[in-house]
C-alpha positions in Angstrom: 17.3 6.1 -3.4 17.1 9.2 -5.4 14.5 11.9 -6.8 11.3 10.7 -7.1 11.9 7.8 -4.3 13.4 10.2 -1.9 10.5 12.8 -1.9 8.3 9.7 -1.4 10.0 7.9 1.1 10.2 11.8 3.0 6.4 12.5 2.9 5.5 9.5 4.2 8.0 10.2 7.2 6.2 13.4 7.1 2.9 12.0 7.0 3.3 8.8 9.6 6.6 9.5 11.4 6.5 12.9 12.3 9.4 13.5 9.9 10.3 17.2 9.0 7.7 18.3 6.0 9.4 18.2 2.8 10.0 21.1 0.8 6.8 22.8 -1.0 4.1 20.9 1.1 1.8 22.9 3.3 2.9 22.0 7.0 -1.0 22.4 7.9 -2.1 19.7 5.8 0.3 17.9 6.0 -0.3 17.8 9.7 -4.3 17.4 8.9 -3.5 14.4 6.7 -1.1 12.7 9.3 -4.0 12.9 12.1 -6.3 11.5 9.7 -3.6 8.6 9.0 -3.1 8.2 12.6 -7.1 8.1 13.2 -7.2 5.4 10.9 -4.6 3.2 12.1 -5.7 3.6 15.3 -9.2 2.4 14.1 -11.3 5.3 15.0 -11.9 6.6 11.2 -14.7 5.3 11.4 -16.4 6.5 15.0 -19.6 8.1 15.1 -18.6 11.9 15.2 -15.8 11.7 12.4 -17.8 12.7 9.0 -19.4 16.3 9.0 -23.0 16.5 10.2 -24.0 17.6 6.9 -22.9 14.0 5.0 -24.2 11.8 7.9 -27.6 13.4 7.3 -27.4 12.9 3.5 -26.2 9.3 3.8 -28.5 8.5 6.5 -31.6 10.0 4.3 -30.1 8.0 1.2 -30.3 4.6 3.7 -33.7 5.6 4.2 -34.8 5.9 0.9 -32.7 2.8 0.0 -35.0 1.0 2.6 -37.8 2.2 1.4 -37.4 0.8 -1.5 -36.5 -3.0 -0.4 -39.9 -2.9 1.4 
């Protein structure tokens, strides 16, 4: 492999194999991005507690309305 495939192949070691963070990425989100990964694998992306407060208010108030609306 070369160029394109080896910064490739070493993000995704960054992201899911806790390879070394390749050159110009932020380390932070990389690290933010490889929990999330990991979350999801693991099945717990979609727990209750994972989206911010603020989006499961407007998605539940947009089930609501959809509901509402079937009645």
């Amino acid at each position: 492999m070369t160029g394109l495939a080896d910064r490739q192949a070493a993000l995704v070691r960054a992201l899911v194999a806790s390879g070394e963070p390749p050159e110009g990425f932020d380390r932070d989100a990389l690290d933010t991005a490889s929990k999330a990964l990991l979350r999801k694998r693991s099945g717990g992306a979609g727990e209750p507690g994972t989206l911010p407060a603020p989006t499961r208010r407007r998605l539940f108030r947009l089930f609501s309305l959809l509901s509402l609306r079937r009645s």
